[in-house]
mmCIF file of the N, C-alpha and C atoms, coordinates in Angstrom:
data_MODEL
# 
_entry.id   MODEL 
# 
loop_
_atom_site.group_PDB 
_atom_site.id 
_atom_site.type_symbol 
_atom_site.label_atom_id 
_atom_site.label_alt_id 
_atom_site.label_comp_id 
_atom_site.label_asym_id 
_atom_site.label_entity_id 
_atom_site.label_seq_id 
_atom_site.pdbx_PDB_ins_code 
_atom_site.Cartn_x 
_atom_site.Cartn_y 
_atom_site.Cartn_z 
_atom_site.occupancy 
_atom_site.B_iso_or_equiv 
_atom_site.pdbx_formal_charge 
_atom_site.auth_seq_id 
_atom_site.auth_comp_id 
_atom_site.auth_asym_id 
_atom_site.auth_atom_id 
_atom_site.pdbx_PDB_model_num 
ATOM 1   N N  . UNK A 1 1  ? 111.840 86.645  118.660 1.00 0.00 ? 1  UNK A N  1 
ATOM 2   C CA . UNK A 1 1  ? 110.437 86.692  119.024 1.00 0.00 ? 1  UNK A CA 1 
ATOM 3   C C  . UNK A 1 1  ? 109.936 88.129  118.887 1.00 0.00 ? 1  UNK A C  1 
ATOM 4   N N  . UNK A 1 2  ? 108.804 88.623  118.337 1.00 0.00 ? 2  UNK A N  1 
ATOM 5   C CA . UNK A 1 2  ? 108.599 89.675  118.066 1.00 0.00 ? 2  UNK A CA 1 
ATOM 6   C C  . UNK A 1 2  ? 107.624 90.137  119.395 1.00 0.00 ? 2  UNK A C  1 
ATOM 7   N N  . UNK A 1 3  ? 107.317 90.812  120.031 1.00 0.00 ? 3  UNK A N  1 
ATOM 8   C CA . UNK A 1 3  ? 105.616 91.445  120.687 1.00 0.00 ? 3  UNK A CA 1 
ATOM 9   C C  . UNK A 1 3  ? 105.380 92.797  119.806 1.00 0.00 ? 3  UNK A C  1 
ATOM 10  N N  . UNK A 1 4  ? 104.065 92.151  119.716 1.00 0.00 ? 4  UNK A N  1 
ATOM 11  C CA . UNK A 1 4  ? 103.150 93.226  118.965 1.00 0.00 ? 4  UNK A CA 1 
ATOM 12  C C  . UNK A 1 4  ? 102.167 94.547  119.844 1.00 0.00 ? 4  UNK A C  1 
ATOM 13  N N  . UNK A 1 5  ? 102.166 95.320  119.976 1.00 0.00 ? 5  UNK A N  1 
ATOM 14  C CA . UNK A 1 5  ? 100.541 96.132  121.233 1.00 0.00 ? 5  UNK A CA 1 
ATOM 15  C C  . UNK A 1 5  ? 99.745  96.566  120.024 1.00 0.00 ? 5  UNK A C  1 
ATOM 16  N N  . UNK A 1 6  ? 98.884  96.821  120.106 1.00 0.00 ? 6  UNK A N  1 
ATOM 17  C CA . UNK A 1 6  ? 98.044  97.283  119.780 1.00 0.00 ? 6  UNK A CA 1 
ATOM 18  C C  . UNK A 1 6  ? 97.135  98.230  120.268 1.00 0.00 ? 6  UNK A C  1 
ATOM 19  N N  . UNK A 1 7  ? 97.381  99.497  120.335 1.00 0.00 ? 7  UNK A N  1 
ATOM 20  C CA . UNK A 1 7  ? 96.617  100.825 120.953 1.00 0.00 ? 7  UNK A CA 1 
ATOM 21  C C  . UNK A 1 7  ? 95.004  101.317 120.333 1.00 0.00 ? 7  UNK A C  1 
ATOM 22  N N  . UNK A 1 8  ? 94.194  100.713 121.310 1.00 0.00 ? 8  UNK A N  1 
ATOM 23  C CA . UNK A 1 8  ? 92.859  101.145 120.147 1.00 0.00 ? 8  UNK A CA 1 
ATOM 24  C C  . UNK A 1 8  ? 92.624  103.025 120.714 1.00 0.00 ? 8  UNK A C  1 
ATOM 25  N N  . UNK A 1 9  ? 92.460  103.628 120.343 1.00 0.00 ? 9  UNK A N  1 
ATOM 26  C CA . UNK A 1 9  ? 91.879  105.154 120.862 1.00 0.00 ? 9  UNK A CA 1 
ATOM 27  C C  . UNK A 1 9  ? 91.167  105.436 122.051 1.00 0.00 ? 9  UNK A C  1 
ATOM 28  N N  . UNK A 1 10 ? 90.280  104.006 122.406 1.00 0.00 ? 10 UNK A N  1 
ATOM 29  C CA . UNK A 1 10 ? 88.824  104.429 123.470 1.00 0.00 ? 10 UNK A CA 1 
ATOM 30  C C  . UNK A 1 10 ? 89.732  104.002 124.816 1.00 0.00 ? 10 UNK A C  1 
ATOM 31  N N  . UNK A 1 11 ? 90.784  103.788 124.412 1.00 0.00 ? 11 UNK A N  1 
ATOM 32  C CA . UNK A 1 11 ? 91.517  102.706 125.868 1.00 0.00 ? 11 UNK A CA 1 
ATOM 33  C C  . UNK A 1 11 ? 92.425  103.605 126.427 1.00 0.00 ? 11 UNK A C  1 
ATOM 34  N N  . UNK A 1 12 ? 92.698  104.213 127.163 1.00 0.00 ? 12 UNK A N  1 
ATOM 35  C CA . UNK A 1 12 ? 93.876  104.683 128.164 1.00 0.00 ? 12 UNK A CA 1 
ATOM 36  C C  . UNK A 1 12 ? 94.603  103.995 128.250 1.00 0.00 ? 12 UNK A C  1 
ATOM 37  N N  . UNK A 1 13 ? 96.471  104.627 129.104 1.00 0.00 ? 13 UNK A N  1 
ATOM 38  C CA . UNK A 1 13 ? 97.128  104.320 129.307 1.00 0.00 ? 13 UNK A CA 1 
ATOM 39  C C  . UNK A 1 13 ? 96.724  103.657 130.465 1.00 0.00 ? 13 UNK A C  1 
ATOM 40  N N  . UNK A 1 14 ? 97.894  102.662 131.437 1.00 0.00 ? 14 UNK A N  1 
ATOM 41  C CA . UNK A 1 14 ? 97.772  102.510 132.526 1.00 0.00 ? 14 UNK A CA 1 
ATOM 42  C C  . UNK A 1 14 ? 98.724  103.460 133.402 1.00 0.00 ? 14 UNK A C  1 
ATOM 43  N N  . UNK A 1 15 ? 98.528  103.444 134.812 1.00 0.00 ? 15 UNK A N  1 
ATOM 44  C CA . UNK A 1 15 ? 99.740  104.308 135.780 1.00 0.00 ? 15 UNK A CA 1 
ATOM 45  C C  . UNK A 1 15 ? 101.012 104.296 135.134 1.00 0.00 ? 15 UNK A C  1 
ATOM 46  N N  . UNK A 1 16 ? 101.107 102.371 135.455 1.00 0.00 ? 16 UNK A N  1 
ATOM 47  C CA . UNK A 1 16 ? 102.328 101.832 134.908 1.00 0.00 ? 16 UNK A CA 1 
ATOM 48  C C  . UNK A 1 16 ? 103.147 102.403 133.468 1.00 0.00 ? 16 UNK A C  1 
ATOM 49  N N  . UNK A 1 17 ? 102.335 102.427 132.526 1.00 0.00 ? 17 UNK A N  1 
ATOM 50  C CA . UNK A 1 17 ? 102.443 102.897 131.303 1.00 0.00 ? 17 UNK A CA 1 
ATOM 51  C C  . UNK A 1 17 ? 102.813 104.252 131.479 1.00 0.00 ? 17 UNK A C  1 
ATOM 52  N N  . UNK A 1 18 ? 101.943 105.031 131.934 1.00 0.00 ? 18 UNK A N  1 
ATOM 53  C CA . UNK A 1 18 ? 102.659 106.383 132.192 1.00 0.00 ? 18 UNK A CA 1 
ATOM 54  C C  . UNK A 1 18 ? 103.829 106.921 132.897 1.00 0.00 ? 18 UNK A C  1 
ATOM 55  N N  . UNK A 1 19 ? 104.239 105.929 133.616 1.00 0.00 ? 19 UNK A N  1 
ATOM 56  C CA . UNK A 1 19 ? 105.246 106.471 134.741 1.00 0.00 ? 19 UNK A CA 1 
ATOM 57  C C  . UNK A 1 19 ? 106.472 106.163 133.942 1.00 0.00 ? 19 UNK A C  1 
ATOM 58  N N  . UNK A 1 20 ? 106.319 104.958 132.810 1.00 0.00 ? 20 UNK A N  1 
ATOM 59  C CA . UNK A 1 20 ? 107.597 104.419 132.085 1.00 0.00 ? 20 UNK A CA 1 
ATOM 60  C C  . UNK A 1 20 ? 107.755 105.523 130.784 1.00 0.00 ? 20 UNK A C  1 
ATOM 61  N N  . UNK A 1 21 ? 106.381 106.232 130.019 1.00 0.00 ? 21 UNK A N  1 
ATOM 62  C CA . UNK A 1 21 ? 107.166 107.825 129.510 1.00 0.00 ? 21 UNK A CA 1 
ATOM 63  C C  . UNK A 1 21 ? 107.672 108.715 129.867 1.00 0.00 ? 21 UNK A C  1 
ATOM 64  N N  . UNK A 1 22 ? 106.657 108.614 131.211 1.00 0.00 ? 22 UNK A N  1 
ATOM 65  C CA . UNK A 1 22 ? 107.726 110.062 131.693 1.00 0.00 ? 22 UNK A CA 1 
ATOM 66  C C  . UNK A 1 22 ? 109.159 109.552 131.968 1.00 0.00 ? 22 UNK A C  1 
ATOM 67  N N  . UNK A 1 23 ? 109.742 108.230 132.655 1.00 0.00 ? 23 UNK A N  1 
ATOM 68  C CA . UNK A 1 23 ? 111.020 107.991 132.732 1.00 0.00 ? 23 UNK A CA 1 
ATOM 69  C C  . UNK A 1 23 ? 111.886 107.948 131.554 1.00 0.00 ? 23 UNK A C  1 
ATOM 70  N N  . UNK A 1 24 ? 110.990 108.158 130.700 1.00 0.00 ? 24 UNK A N  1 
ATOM 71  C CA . UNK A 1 24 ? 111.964 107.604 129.390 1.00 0.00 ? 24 UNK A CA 1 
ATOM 72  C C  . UNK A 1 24 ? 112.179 108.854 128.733 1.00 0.00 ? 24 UNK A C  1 
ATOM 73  N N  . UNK A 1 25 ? 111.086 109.946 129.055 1.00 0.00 ? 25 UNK A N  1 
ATOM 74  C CA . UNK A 1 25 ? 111.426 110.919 128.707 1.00 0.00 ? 25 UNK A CA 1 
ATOM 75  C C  . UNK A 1 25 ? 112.477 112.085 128.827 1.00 0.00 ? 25 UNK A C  1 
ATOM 76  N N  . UNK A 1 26 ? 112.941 111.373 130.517 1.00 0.00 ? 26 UNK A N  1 
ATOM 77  C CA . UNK A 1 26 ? 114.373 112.440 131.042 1.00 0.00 ? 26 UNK A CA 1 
ATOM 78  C C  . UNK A 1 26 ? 115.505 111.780 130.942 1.00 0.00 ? 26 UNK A C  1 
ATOM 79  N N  . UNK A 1 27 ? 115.279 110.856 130.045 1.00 0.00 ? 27 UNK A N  1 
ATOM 80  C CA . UNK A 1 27 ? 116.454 109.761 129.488 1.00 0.00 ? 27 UNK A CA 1 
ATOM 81  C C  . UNK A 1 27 ? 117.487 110.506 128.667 1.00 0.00 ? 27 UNK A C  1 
ATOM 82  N N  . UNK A 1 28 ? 118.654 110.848 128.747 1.00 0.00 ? 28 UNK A N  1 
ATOM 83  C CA . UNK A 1 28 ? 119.440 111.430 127.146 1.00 0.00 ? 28 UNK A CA 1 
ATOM 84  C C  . UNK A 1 28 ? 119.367 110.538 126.616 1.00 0.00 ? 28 UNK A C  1 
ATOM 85  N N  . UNK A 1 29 ? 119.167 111.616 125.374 1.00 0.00 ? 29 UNK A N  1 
ATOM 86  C CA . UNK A 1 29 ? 119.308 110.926 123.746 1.00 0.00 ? 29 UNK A CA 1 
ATOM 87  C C  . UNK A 1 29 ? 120.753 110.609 123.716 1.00 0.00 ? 29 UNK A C  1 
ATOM 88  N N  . UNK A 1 30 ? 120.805 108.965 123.390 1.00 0.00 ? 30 UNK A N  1 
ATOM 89  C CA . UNK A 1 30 ? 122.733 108.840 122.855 1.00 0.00 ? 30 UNK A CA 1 
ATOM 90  C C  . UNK A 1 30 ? 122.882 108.492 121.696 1.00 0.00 ? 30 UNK A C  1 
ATOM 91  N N  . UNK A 1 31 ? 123.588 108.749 120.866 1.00 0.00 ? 31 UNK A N  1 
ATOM 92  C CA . UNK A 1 31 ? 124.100 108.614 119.067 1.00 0.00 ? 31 UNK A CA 1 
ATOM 93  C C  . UNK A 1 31 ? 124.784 107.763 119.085 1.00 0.00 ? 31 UNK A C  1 
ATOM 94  N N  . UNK A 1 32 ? 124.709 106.736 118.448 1.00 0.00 ? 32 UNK A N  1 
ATOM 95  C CA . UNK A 1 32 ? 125.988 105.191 118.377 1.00 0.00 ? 32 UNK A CA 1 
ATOM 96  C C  . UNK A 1 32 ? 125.384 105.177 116.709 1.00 0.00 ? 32 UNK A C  1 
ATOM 97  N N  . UNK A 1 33 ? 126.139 104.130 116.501 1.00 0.00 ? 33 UNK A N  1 
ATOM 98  C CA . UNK A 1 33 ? 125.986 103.169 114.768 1.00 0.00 ? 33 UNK A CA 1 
ATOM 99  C C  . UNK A 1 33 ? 124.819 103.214 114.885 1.00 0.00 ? 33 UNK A C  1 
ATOM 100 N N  . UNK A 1 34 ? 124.106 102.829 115.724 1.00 0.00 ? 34 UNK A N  1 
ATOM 101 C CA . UNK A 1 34 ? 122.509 101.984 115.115 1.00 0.00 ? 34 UNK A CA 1 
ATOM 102 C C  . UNK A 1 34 ? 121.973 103.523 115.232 1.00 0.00 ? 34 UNK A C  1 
ATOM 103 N N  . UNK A 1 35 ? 122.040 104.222 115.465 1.00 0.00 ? 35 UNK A N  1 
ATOM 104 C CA . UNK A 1 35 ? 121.247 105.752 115.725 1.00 0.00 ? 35 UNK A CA 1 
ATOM 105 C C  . UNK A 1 35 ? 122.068 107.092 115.410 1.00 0.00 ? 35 UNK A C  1 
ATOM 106 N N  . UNK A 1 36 ? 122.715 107.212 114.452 1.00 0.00 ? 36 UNK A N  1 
ATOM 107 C CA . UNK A 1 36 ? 123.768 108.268 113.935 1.00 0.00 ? 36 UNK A CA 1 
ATOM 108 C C  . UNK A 1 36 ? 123.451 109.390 113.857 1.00 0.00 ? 36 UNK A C  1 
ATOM 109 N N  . UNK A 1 37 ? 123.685 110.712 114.468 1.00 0.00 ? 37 UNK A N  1 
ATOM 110 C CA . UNK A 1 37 ? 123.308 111.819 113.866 1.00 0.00 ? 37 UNK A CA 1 
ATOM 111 C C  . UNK A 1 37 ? 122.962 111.894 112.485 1.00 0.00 ? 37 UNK A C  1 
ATOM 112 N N  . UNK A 1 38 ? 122.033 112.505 111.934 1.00 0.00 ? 38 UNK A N  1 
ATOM 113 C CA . UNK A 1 38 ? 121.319 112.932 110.170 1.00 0.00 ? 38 UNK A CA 1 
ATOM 114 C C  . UNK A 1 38 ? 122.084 113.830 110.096 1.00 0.00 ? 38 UNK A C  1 
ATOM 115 N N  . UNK A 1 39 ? 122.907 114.145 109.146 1.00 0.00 ? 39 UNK A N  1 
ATOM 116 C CA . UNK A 1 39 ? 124.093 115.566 108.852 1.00 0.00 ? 39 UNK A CA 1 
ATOM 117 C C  . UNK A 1 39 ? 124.076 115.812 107.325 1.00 0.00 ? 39 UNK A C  1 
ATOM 118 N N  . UNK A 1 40 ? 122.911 116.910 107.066 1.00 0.00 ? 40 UNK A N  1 
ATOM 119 C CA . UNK A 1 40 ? 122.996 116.718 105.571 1.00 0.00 ? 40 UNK A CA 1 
ATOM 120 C C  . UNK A 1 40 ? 123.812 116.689 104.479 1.00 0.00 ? 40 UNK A C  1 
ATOM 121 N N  . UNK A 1 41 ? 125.322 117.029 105.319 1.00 0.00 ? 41 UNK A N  1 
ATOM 122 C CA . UNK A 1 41 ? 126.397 117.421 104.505 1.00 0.00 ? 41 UNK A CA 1 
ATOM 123 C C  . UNK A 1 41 ? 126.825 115.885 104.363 1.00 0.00 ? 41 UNK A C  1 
ATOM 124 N N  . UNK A 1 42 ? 127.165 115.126 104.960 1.00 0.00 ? 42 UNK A N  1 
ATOM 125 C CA . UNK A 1 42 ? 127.582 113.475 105.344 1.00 0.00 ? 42 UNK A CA 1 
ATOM 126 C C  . UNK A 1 42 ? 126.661 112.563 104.349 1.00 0.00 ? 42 UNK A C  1 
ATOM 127 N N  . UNK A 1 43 ? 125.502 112.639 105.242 1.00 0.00 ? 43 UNK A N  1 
ATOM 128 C CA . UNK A 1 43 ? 124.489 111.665 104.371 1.00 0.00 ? 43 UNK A CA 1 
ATOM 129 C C  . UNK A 1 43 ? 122.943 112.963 103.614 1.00 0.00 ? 43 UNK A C  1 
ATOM 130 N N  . UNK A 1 44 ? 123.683 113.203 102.542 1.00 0.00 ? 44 UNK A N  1 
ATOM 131 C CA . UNK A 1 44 ? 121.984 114.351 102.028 1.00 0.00 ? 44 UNK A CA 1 
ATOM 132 C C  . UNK A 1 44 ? 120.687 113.360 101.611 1.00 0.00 ? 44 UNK A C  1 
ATOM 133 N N  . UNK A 1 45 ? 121.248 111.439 101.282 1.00 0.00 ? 45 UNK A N  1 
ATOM 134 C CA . UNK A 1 45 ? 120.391 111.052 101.640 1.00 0.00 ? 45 UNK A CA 1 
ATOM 135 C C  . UNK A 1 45 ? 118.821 110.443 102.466 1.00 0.00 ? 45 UNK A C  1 
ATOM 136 N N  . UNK A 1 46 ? 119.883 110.633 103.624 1.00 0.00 ? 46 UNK A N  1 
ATOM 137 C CA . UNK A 1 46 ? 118.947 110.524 104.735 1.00 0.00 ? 46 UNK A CA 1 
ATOM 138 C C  . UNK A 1 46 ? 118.026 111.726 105.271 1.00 0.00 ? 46 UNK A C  1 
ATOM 139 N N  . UNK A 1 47 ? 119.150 112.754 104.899 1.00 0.00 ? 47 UNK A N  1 
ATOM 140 C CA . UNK A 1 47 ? 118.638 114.002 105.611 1.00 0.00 ? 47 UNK A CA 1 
ATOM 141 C C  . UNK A 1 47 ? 117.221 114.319 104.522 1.00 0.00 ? 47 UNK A C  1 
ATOM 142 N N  . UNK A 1 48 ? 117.449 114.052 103.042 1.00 0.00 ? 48 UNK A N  1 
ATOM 143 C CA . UNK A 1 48 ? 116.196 114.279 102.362 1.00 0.00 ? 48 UNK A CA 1 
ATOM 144 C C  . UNK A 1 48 ? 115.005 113.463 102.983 1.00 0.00 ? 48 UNK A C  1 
ATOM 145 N N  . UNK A 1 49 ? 115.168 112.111 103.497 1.00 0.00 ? 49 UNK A N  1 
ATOM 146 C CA . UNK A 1 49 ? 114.447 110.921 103.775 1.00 0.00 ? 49 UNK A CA 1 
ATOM 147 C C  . UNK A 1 49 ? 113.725 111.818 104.681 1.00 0.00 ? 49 UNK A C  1 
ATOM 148 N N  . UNK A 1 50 ? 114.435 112.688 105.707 1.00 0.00 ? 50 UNK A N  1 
ATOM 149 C CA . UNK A 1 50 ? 113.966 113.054 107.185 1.00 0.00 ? 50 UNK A CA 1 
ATOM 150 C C  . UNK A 1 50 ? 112.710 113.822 106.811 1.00 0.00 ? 50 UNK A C  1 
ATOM 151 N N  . UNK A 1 51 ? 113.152 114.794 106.156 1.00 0.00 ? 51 UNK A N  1 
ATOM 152 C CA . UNK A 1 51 ? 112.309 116.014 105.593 1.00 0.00 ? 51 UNK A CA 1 
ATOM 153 C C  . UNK A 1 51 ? 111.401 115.471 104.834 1.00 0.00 ? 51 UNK A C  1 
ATOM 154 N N  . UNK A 1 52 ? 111.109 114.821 104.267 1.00 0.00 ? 52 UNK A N  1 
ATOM 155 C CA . UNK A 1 52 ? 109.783 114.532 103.237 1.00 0.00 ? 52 UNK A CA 1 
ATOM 156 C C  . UNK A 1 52 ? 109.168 113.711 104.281 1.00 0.00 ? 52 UNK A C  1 
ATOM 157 N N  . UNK A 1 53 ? 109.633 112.715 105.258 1.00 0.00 ? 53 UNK A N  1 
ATOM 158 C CA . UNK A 1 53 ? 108.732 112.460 106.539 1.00 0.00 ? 53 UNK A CA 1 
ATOM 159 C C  . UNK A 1 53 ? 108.186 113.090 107.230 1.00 0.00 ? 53 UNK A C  1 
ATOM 160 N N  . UNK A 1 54 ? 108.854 114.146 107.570 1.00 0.00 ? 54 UNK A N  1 
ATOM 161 C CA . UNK A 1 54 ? 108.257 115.195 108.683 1.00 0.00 ? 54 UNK A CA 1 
ATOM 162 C C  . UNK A 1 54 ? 107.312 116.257 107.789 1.00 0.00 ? 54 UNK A C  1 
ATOM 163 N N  . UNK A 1 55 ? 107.599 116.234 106.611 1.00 0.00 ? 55 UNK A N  1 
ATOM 164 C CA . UNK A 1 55 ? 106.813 117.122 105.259 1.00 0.00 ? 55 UNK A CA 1 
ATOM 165 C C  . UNK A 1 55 ? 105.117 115.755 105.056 1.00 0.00 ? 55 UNK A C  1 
ATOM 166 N N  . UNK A 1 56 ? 105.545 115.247 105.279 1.00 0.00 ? 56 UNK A N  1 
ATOM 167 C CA . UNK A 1 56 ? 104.112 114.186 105.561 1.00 0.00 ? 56 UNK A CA 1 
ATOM 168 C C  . UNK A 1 56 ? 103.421 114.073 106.534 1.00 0.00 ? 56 UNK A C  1 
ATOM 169 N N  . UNK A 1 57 ? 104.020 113.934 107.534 1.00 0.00 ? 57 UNK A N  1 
ATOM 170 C CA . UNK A 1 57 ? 103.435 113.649 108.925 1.00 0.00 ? 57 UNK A CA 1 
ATOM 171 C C  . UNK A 1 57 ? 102.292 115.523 108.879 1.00 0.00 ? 57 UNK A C  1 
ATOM 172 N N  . UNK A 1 58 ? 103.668 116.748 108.679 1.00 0.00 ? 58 UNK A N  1 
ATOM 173 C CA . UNK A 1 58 ? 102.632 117.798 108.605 1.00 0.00 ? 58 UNK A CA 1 
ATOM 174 C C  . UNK A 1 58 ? 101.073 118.028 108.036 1.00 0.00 ? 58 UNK A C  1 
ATOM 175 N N  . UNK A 1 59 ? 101.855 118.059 106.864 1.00 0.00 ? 59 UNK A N  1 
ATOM 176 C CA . UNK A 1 59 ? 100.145 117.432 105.640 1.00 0.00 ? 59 UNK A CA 1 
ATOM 177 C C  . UNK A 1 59 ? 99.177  116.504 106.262 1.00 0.00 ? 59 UNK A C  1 
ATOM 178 N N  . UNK A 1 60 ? 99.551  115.554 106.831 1.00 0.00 ? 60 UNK A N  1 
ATOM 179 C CA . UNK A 1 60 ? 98.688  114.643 107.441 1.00 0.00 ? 60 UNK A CA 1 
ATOM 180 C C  . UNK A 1 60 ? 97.900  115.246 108.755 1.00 0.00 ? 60 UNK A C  1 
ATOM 181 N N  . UNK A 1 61 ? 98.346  116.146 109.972 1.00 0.00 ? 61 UNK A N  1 
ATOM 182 C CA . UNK A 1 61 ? 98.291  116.394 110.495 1.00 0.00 ? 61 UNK A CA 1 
ATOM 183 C C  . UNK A 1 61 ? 97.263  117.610 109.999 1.00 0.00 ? 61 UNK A C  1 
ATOM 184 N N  . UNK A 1 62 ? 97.756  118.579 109.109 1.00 0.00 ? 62 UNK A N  1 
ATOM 185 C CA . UNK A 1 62 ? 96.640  119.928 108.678 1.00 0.00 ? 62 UNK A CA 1 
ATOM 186 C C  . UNK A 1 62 ? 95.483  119.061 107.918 1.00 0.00 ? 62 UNK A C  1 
ATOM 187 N N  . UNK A 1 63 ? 95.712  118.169 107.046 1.00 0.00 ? 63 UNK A N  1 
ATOM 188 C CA . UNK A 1 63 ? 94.528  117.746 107.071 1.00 0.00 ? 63 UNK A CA 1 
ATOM 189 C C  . UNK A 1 63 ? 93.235  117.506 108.399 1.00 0.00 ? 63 UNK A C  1 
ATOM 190 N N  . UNK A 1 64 ? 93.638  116.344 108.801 1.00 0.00 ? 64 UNK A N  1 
ATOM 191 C CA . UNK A 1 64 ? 93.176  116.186 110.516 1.00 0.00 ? 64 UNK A CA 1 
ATOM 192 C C  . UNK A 1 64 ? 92.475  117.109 111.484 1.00 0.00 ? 64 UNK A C  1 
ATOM 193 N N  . UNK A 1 65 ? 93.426  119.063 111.090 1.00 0.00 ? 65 UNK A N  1 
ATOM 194 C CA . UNK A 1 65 ? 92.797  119.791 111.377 1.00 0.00 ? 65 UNK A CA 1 
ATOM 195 C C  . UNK A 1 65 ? 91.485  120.473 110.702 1.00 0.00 ? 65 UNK A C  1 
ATOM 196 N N  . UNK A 1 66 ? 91.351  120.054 109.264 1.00 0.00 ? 66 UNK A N  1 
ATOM 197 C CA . UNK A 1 66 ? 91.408  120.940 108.724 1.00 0.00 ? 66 UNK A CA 1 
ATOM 198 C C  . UNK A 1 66 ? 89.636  120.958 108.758 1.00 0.00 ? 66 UNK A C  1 
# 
């Protein structure tokens, strides 16, 4: 079964909603199979994948400012 949210911009969080980032936020990060460290030496595939994402998200972002 999938759930979908949908966040429009004009809408706030609720309490509820907020109290579950901040908890999630002092959560450690843990590394297993489904979530592997990126090690460019191991996989230079992924690690390229990482960088041209985060090389997008930037661009996208200075635009936004710009």
């Amino acid at each position: 079964m999938d759930v979908r949210y949908v966040l429009k911009p004009d809408t706030g969080l609720t309490e509820e909603q907020l109290r579950e980032i901040e908890a999630a936020r002092s959560m450690p990060y843990v590394e297993d199979e489904d979530s592997p460290q990126i090690d460019p030496e191991k996989t230079p595939e992924l690690w390229a994948a990482m960088m041209e994402a985060l090389a997008e998200r930037n661009r996208k972002m200075a635009r936004r400012m710009a």
